[in-house]
C-alpha positions, 0 to 999 in steps of 0.5 A, a space after each residue: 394109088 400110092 405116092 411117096 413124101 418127102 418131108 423134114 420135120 424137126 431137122 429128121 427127113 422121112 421118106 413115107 408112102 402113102 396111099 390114095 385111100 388113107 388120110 392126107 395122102 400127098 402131104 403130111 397133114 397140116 393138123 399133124 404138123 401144128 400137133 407136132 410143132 407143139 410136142 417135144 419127144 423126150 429121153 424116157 418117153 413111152 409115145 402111142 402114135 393113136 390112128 397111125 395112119 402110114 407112121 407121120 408121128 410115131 416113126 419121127 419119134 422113133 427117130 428121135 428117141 428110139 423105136 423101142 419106146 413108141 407104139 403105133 396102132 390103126 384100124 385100117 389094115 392098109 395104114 398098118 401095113 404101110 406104117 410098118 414098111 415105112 418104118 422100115 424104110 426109115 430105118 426103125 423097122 423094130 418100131 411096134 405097129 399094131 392093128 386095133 380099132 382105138 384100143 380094142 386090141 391094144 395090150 401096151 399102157 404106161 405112155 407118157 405121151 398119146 398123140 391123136 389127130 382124131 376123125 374130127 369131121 365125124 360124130 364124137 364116138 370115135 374122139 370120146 374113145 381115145 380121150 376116155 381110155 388114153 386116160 387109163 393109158 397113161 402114167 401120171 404126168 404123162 399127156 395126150 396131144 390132140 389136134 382138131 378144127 373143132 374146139 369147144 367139145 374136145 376143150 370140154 371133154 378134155 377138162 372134164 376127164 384130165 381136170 385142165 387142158 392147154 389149148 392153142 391155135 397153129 395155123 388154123 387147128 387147135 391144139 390140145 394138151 392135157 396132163 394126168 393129174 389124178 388116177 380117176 376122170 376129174 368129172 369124179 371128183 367134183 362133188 369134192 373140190 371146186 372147179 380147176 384151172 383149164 390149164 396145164 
């Protein structure tokens, strides 16, 4: 069954539908919204909306700084076909979306921003994935952004490969964001330098 939503988010309006079998399907997740809240798309930017699900994050950045500078990507076949007529609808149907389990079949890299909101309710596998290749993903300075409920494995997975991360608390989630600092996972460089500040 599909429904549409109607949501304004940092003064953009988005017409989005949905479906029954995807995530959050009659209203925009509180978790992204509180991710959100903490983001702000800048000129320049290079944004990867990871597990898209219908297109929340990627297509409000592509309003806001351009669909050519934002790429979208899900696993679930239907949550890519509706992010892309969503995209449509929204007036950015050139915003890339593509269909790829984490970044299997994902080619882009140099993003400075990654944002996540991660199947947290399940095992780590899928979490460790995007946190340990959207390292490799990003260009130096740039930052990953996720949201969950759980806080202290995605804190700590966060530091030991970014070598700091800023956590903070909306409405009941915890937002993450951790800055690439260095070509190589911080964990690498420990037997080197004493341990860092886990903020950014």
């Amino acid at each position: 069954m599909t429904t549409w939503i109607h949501v304004t988010i940092k003064g953009v309006d988005l017409q989005l539908q949905t479906h029954s079998e995807l995530f959050s399907p009659m209203v925009v997740d509180k978790g992204t919204l509180a991710m959100l809240s903490r983001t702000e798309f800048e000129p320049g930017d290079k944004v990867l909306d990871l597990g898209c699900g219908y297109g929340v994050v990627g297509i409000l950045a592509a309003k806001l700084i351009g669909a050519g500078n934002v790429v979208m990507s899900d696993k679930d076949p239907k949550a890519v076909q509706l992010a892309r007529e969503n995209a449509a609808v929204n007036g950015v149907p050139e915003l890339k979306v593509c269909h790829s389990d984490g970044f299997a079949h994902l080619q882009q890299t140099g993003f400075t921003k990654i944002l996540s909101n991660p199947p947290y309710h399940t095992d780590f596998s899928v979490a460790k994935h995007f946190i340990e290749k959207g390292f490799n993903r990003l260009t130096m300075g740039g930052t990953m952004h996720m949201v969950t409920k759980r806080k202290p494995w995605y804190e700590n997975k966060l530091r030991a490969i970014f070598g700091g991360v800023r956590v903070d608390e909306v409405d009941g989630y915890y937002v993450f964001c951790a800055e690439k600092r260095s070509s190589e996972y911080a964990k690498k460089g420990r037997r080197k330098t004493k341990s860092r500040s886990s903020s950014i």
